[in-house]
C-alpha positions in Angstrom: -43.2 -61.1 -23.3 -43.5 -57.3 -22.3 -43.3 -54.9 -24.7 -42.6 -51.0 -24.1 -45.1 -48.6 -25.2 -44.0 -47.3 -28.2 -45.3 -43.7 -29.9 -46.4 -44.7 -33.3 -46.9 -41.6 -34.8 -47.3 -41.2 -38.9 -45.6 -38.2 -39.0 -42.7 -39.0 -40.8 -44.1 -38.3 -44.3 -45.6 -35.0 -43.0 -43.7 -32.8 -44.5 -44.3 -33.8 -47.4 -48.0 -34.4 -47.3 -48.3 -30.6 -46.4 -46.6 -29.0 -48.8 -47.7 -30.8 -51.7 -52.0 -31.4 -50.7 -54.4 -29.9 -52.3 -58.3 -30.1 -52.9 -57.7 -29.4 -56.8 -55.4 -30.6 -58.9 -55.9 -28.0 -61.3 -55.1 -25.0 -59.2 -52.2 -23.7 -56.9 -52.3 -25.3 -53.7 -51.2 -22.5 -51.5 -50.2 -24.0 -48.2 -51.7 -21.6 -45.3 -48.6 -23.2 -42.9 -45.9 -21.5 -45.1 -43.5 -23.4 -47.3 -41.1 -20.4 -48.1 -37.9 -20.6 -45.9 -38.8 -16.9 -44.5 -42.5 -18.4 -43.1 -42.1 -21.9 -42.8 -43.9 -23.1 -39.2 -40.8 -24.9 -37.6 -43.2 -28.1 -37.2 -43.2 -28.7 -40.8 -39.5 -28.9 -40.8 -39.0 -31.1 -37.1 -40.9 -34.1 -38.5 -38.1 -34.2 -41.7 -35.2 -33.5 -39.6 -36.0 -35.7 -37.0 -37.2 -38.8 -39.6 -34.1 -38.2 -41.6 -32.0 -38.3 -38.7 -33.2 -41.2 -37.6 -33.0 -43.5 -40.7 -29.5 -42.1 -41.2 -28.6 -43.5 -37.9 -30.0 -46.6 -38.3 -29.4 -47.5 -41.8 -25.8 -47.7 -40.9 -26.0 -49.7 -37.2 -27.9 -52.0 -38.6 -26.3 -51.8 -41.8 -22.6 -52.2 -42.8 -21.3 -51.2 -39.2 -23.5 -53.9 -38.0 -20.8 -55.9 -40.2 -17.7 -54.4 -38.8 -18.6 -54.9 -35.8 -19.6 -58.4 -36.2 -23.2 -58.2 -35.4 -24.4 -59.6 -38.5 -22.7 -60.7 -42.1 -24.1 -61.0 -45.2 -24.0 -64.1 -48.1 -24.9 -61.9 -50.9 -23.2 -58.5 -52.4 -21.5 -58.5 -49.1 -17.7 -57.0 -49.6 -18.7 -53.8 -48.2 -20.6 -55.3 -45.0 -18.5 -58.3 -44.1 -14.9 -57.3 -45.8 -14.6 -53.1 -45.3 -14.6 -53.0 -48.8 -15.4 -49.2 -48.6 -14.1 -46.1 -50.6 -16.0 -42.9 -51.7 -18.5 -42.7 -48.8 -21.0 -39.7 -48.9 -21.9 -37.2 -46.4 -24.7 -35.2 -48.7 -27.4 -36.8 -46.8 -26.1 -35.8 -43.5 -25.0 -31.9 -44.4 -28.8 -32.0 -45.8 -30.5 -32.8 -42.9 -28.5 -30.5 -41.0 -29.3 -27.4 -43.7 -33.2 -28.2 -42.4 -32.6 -28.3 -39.1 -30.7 -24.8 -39.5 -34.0 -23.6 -40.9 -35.8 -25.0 -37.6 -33.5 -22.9 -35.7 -33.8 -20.1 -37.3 -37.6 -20.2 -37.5 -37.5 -21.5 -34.0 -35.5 -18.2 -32.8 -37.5 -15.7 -35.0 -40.9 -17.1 -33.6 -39.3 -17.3 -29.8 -40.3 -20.9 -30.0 -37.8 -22.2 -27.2 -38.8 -25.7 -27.3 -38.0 -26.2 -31.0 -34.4 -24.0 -30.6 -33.2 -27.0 -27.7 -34.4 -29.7 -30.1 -32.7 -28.4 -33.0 -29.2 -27.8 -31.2 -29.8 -31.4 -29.6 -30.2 -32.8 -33.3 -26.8 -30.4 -34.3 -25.0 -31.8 -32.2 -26.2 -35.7 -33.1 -25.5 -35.1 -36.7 -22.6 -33.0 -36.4 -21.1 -35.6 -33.5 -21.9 -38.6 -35.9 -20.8 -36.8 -38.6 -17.0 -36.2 -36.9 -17.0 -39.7 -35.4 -17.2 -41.1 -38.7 -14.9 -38.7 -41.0 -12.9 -36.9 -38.6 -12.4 -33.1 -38.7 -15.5 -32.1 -41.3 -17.0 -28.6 -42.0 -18.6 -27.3 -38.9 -18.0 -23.9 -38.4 -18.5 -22.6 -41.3 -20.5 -25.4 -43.1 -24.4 -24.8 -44.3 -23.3 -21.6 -45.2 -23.9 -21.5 -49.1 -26.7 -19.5 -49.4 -24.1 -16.9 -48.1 -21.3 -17.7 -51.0 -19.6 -20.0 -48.6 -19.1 -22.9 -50.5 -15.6 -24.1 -49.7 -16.0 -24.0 -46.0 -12.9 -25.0 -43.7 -12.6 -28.5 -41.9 -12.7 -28.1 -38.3 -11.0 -29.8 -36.1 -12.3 -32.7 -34.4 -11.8 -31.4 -31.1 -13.6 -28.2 -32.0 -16.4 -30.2 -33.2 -16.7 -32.4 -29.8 -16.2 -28.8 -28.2 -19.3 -27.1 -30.1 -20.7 -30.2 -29.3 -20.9 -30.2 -25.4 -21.6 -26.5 -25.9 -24.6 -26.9 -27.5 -25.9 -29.6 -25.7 -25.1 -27.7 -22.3 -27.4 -24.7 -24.2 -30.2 -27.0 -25.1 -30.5 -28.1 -21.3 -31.3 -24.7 -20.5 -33.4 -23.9 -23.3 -35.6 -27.3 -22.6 -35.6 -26.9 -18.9 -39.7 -26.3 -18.3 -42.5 -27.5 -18.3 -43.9 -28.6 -22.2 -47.2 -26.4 -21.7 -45.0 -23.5 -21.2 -43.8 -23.5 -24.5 -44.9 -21.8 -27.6 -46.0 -23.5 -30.9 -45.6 -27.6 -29.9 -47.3 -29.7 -32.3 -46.7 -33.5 -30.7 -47.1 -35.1 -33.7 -44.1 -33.0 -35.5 -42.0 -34.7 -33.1 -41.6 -38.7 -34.2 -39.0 -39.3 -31.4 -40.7 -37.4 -28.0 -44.2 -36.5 -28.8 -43.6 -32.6 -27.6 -42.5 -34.1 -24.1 -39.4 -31.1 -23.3 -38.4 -33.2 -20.3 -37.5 -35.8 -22.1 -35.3 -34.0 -25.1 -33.9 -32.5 -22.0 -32.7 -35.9 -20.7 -31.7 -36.8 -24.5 -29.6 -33.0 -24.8 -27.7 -34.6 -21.3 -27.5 -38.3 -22.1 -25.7 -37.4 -25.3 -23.3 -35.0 -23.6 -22.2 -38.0 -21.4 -21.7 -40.0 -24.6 -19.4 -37.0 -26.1 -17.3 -36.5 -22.7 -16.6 -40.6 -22.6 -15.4 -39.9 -26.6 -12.9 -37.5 -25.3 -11.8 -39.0 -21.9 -8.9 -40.7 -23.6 -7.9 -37.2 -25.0 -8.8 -35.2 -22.5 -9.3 -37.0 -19.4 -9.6 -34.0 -17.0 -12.7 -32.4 -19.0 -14.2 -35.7 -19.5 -14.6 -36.4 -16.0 -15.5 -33.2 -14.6 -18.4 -33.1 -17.6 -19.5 -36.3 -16.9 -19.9 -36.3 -12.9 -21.0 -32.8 -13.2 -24.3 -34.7 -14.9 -24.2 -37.5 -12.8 -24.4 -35.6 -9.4 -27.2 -33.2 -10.2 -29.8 -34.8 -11.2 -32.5 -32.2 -10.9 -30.0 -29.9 -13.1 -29.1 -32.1 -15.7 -31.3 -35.3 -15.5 -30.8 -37.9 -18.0 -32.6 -41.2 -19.6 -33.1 -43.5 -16.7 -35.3 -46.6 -18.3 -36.0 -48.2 -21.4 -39.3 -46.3 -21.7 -37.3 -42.9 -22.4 -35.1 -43.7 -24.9 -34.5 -41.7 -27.8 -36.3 -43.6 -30.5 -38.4 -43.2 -33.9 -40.9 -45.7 -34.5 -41.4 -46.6 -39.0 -45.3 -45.9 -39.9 -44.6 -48.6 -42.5 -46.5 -47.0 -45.0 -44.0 -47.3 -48.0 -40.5 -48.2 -48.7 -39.3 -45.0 -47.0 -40.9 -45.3 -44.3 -40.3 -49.1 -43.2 -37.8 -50.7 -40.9 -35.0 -51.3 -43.7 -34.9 -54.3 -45.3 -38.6 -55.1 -44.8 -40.1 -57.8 -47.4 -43.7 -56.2 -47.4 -42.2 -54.0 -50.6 -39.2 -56.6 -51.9 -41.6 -59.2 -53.2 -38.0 -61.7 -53.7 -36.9 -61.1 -49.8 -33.5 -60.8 -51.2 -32.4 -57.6 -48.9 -33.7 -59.8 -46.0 -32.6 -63.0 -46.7 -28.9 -61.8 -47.6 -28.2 -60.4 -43.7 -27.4 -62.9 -41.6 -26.7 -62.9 -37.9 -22.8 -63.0 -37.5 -21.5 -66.2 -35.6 -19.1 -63.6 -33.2 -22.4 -62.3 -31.7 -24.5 -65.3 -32.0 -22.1 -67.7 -29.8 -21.9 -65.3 -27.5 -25.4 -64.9 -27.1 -25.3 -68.9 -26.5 -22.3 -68.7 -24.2 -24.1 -66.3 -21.8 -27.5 -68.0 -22.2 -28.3 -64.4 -23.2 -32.5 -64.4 -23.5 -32.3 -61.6 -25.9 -31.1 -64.4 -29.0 -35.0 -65.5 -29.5 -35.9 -62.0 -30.3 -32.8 -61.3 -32.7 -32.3 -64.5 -34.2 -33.9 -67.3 -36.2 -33.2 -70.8 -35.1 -31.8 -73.0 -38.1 -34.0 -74.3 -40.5 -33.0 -77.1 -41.1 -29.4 -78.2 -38.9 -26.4 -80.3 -40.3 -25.4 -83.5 -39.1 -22.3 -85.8 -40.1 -23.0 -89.4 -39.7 -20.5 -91.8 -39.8 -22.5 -94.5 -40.3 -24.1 -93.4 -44.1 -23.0 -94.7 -46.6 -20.2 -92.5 -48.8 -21.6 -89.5 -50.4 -24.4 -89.1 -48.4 -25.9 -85.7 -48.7 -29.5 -85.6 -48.0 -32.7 -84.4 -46.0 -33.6 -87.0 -43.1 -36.3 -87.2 -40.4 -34.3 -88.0 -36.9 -36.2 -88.0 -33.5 -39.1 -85.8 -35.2 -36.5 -83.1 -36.4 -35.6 -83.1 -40.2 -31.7 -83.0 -40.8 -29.5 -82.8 -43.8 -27.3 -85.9 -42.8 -23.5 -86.0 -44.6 -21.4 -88.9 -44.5 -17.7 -87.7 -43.6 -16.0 -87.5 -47.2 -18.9 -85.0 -48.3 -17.7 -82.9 -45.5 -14.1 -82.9 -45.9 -12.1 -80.4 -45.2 -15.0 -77.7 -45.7 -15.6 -75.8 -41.5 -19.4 -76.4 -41.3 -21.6 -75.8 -38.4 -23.4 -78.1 -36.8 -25.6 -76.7 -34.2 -29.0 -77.9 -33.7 -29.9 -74.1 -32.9 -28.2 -71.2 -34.3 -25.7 -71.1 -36.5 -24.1 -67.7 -37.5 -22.2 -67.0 -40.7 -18.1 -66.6 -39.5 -16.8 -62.4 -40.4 -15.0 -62.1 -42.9 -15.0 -65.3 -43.8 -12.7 -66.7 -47.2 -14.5 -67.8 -50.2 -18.6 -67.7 -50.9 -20.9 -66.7 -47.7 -23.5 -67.5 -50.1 -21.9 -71.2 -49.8 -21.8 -71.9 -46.8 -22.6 -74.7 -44.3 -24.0 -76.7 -47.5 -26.3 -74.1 -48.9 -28.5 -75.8 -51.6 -29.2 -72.7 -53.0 -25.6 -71.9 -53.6 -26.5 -68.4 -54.7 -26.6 -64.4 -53.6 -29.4 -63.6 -51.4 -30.7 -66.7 -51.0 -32.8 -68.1 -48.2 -29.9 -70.4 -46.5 -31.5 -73.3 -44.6 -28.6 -73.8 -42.9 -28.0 -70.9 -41.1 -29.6 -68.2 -38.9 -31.4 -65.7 -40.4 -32.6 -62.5 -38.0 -36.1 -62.7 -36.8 -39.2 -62.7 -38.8 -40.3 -59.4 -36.9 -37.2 -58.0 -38.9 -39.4 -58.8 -42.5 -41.8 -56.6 -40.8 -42.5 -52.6 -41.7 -43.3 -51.2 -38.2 -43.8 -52.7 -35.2 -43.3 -52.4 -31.0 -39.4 -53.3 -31.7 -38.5 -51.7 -35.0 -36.8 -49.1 -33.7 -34.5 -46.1 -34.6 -32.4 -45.5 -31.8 -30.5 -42.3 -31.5 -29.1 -43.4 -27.5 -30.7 -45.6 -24.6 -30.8 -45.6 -20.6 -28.5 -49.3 -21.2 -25.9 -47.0 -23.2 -26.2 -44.5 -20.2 -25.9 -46.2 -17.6 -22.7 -48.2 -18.9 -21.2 -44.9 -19.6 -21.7 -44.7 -16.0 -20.3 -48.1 -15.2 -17.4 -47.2 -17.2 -16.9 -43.9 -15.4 -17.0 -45.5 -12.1 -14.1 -48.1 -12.8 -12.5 -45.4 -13.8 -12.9 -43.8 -9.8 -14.8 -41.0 -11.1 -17.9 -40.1 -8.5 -21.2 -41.6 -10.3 -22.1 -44.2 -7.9 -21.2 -48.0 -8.0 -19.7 -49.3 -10.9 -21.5 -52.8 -10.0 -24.7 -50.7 -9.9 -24.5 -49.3 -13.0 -23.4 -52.2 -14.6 -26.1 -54.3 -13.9 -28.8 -51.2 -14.7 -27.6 -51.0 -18.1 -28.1 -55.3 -18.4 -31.3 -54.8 -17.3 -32.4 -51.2 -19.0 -31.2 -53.3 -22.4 -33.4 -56.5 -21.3 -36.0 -54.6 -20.6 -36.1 -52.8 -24.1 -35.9 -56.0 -25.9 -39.1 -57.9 -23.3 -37.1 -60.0 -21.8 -36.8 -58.7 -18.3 -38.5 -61.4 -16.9 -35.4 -63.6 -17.5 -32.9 -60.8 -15.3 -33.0 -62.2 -11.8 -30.8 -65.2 -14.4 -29.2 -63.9 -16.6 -27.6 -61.5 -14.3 -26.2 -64.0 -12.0 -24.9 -66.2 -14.6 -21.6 -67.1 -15.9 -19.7 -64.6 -17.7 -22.2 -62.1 -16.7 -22.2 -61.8 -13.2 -20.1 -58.9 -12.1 -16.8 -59.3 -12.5 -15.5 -55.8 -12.5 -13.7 -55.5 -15.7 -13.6 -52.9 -18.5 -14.2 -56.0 -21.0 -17.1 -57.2 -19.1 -18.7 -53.8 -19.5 -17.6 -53.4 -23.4 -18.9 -56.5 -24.0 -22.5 -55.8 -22.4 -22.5 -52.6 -24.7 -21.8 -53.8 -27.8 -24.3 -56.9 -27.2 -26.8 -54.3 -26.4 -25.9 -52.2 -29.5 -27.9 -54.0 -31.5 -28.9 -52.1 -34.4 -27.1 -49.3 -33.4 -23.5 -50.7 -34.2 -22.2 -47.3 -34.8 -21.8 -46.3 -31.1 -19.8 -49.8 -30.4 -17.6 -49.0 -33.4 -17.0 -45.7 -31.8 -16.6 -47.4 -28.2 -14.2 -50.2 -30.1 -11.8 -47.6 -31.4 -11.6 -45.7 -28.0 -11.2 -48.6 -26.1 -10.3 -51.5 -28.1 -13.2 -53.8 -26.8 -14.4 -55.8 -27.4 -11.0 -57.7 -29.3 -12.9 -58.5 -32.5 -10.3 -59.5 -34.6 -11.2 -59.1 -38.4 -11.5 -61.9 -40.5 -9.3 -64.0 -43.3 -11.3 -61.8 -46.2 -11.2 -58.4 -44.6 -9.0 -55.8 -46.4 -6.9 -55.3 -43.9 -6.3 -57.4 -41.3 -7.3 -55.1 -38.5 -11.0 -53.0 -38.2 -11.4 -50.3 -40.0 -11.9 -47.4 -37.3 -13.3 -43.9 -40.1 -14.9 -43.3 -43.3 -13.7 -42.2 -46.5 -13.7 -38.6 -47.1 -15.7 -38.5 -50.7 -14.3 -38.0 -54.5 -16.5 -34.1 -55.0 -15.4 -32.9 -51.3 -11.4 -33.7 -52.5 -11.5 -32.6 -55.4 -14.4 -29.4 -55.3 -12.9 -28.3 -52.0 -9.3 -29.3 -52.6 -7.2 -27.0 -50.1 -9.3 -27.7 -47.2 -9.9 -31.1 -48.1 -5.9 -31.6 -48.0 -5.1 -29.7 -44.8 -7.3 -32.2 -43.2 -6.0 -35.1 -44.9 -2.8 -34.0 -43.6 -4.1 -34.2 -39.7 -4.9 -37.5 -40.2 -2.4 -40.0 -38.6 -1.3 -43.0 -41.8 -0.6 -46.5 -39.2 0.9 -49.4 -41.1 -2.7 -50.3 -42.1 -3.4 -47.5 -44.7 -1.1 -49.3 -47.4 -2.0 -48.1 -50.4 -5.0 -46.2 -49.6 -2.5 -43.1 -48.4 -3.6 -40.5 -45.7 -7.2 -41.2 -47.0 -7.6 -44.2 -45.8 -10.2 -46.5 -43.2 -7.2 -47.5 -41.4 -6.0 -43.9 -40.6 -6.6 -42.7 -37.1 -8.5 -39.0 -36.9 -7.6 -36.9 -33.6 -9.4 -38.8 -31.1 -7.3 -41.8 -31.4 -4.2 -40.2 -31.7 -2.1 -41.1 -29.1 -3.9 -43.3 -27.4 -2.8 -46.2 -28.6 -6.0 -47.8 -29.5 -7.5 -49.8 -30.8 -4.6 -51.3 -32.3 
């Protein structure tokens, strides 16, 4: 298997280290970098920003997103993950790490430090982009303004926020446009995603501003495509991430809790935060169907498989040795009724599903957060704290280039759809080490070509893999692929935004309400009101998706 060469830098805790080192205890460390606001270097603050981004990002696409969008479920303290049991949910964190990565601007404009201005309006617009396509219209304009007495700023409209957006990101492809050793002040070890490589934040700053003219294309379609094959068709002006080995990612130093892949068992002695995710049978069988090679690097083959044999005696339930495999063999009337899986392989807890995950398929343990012999668990590397594959991705060249696919079969000019297509199969293959197995998997059934919007969707969200947010986003614009939610969802469509939170209703009321009011209530809100999972912000309105 080939692996990508992955930056491992330990910088993530940097920020930290720095300020609060010292020789002596017993005296004032004074920290010769600066840690007041007005003197701070910029490269104390890039490692935070960038780290916090990062795990922010992650910690939802691999987390409860991961659920709605039936990547994995979970068998213990699972309602959120696996039913959109949601209310209430927070966007301190995110406001916070934009507040640093003001300073870093500011700093960065003061000093003349070019490089570190185009990196901090590439990570404004990431945060402030995730940030709308979670929520809806949010403080933008006016937001991280409380050290001025600002602290009921105004919601902005979504579509001002995708606007600032590409606006920013358009800037930062100047700002970032030469060479690294012609910048002042790089330190490549404050930066966890690029090592100080310009070029490449360059190709992030353009890569993202394809991803935010595809969000709007429904909405406004003219803008969308002249943005997108504007990029597209000049290259040497606005290049982009063209292979697995650019993509915008943050490798975990694994040093502590905080800085581990999340759910790692090196520092949860019980495994319980492991052993409760499970892969979700929605992605799982379709990983089978397609003889998809990336299954053996997600997923864990059954422990131990069911089989029903007719020929036990009644109430058989026990642990057998058959052909050198060990079974637990049931006789028919201790099955039932009860759906069980049977699969000698993989066998993927159903969304959603009605009664006890923690039950199912005959669990012995019959209890949260369990180790389930009976079902897939995700990969031992996943246990891990750091390692080649434990990545946080912010956006890859197999996101790109189906952007691209997708803009083709929509006619616009930015090449073969075909082309693209089967770039973004193997740019995601080749990210996971399994691009041996293309030349296959490309030509097989289901995966082979077929020039379809679904076909395309459907690569994506496979490829999402822990980054579930963006096929959430792509799900609502596009409604692809057709997940349907399951018997103990809360409503019996997706959920398709976040909650605004209690303290932002009620400490910034007026505003607060004026955007509740934009938001559109669909028969699916109930009696959650305008505040609701199931209301649709402006960039599904009248589209008609995804339901």
């Amino acid at each position: 298997m080939k692996f990508k060469h992955i930056r491992n830098l330990g910088a993530s805790a940097l920020f930290v280290t720095m300020l609060f080192s010292c020789d002596d205890l017993t005296t004032l460390n004074e920290n010769p970098n600066g840690s007041d606001p007005s003197t701070v270097n910029p490269n104390l603050v890039m490692s935070s920003v960038l780290t916090e981004s990062s795990k922010a990002y992650v910690n939802l696409g691999y987390g409860i997103i991961a659920g709605v969008m039936q990547h994995t479920q979970k068998d213990g303290w699972f309602s959120d993950h696996n039913n959109y049991d949601w209310a209430n949910q927070e966007w301190t964190n995110h406001y916070m790490i934009l507040e640093d990565n003001l300073l870093m601007h500011d700093r960065a404009v003061e000093l003349g430090y070019e490089f570190h201005e185009g990196v901090s309006l590439v990570v404004k617009s990431f945060m402030f982009g995730f940030i709308t396509d979670l929520w809806g219209d949010a403080p933008y304009s006016s937001a991280l303004l409380g050290a001025k007495g600002e602290i009921r700023p105004v919601f902005d409209s979504q579509e001002t926020i995708y606007d600032g957006i590409l606006a920013d990101l358009e800037q930062a492809n100047t700002l970032l446009s030469k060479p690294s050793n012609e910048y002042e002040g790089i330190s490549d070890d404050a930066d966890v995603i690029y090592g100080g490589d310009a070029s490449l934040w360059r190709k992030l700053a353009n890569s993202l501003a394809l991803r935010y003219y595809m969000r709007i294309s429904s909405k406004k379609p003219d803008i969308a495509r002249a943005g997108i094959e504007k990029i597209a068709g000049n290259p040497s002006q606005y290049p982009i991430i063209e292979s697995s080995n650019e993509d915008a990612a943050m490798a975990f130093p694994g040093t502590s809790v905080d800085t581990s892949w999340p759910n790692t068992t090196k520092y949860d002695a019980s495994e319980s935060n492991f052993s409760r995710t499970k892969m979700c049978a929605t992605l799982l069988e379709k990983l089978q169907d397609l003889s998809d090679p990336r299954i053996e690097v997600w997923a864990a083959k059954v422990k131990i498989p069911l089989k029903v044999d007719p020929t036990q005696p009644p109430n058989t339930n026990k642990i057998m040795e058959i052909d050198g495999v060990e079974y637990r063999v049931l006789s028919p009337d201790v099955v039932g009724t009860t759906p069980i899986n049977t699969d000698p392989e993989y066998v993927g807890l159903p969304a959603g599903m009605s009664g006890l995950p923690f039950t199912y398929n005959f669990n012995p343990t019959n209890n949260q957060g369990q180790y389930n012999p009976h079902a897939s668990q995700l990969a031992d590397m996943y246990k891990q704290p750091s390692g080649d594959l434990l990545l946080a991705r912010w956006i890859s060249a197999a996101e790109v280039q189906f952007i691209l696919a997708e803009a083709a079969l929509k006619g616009w000019s930015v090449g073969g759809a075909e082309a693209r297509y089967e770039a973004g199969v193997h740019a995601s293959l080749e990210a996971w080490g399994v691009d041996g197995d293309y030349d296959d998997y490309i030509a097989g059934d289901g995966v082979a070509y077929a020039g379809t919007l679904e076909q395309i969707m459907e690569q994506k969200w496979i490829a999402s893999w822990t980054v579930a947010t963006e096929s959430w986003f792509d799900y609502r614009r596009t409604g692809l692929p057709a997940l349907q939610a399951g018997p103990a969802g809360k409503r019996t469509q997706l959920p398709v935004r976040f909650y605004y939170m209690t303290n932002e209703l009620t400490l910034n009321q007026a505003n607060a309400t004026d955007a509740l009011g934009k938001l559109e209530v669909t028969p699916y809100t109930q009696a959650d009101g305008e505040n609701s999972a199931w209301s649709k912000s402006w960039v599904m309105q009248g589209t008609g998706k995804p339901w």
